[in-house]
C-alpha positions as CSV (number, residue, x, y, z in Angstrom):
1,X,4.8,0.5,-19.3
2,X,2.7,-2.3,-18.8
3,X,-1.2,-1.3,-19.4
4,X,-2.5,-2.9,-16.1
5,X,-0.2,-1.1,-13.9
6,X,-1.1,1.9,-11.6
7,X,0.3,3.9,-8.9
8,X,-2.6,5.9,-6.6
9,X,-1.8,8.0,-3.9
10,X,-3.7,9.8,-1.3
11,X,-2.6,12.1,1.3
12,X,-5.3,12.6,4.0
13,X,-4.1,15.8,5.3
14,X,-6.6,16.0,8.4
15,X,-4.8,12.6,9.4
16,X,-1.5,13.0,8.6
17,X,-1.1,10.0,6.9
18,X,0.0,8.7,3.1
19,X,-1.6,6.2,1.6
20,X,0.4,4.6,-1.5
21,X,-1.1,1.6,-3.8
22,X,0.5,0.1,-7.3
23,X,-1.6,-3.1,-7.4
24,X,-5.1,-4.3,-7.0
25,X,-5.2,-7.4,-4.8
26,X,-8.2,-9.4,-3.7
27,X,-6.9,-9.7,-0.3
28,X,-4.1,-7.8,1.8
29,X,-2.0,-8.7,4.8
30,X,-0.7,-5.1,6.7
31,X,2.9,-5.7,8.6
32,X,4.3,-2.7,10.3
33,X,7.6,-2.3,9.6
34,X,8.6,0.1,11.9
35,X,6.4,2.7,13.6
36,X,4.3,4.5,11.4
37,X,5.6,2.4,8.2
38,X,3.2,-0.1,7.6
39,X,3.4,-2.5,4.1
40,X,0.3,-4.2,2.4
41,X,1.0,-7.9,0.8
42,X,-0.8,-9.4,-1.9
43,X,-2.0,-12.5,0.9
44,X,-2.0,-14.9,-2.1
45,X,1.7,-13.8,-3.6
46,X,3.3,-12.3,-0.4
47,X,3.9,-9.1,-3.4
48,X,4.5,-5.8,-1.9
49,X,1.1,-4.0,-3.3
50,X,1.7,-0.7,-1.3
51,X,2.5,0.9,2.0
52,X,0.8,3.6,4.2
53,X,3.3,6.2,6.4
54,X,1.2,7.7,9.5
């Protein structure tokens, strides 16, 4: 496995929501792919970095 890779994860329970992140970008764009399903893009790659499910 590469060193510089990660995977974090957070579960806010009081929210409801899930939070997941395998990359660090400088800048992200959010798109909601459906309701409740929103992916976050590297804004300088367009690379999925993550995605948050309310």
């Amino acid at each position: 496995m590469d060193k510089d890779c990660f995977m974090k994860t957070h579960y806010d329970e009081k929210a409801d929501v899930l939070y997941v992140w395998w990359a660090k970008p400088t800048e992200v764009i959010c798109v909601e792919l459906d309701e409740g399903i929103v992916l976050h893009l590297d804004a300088n790659s367009d690379k999925l970095v993550g995605y948050t499910i309310i």
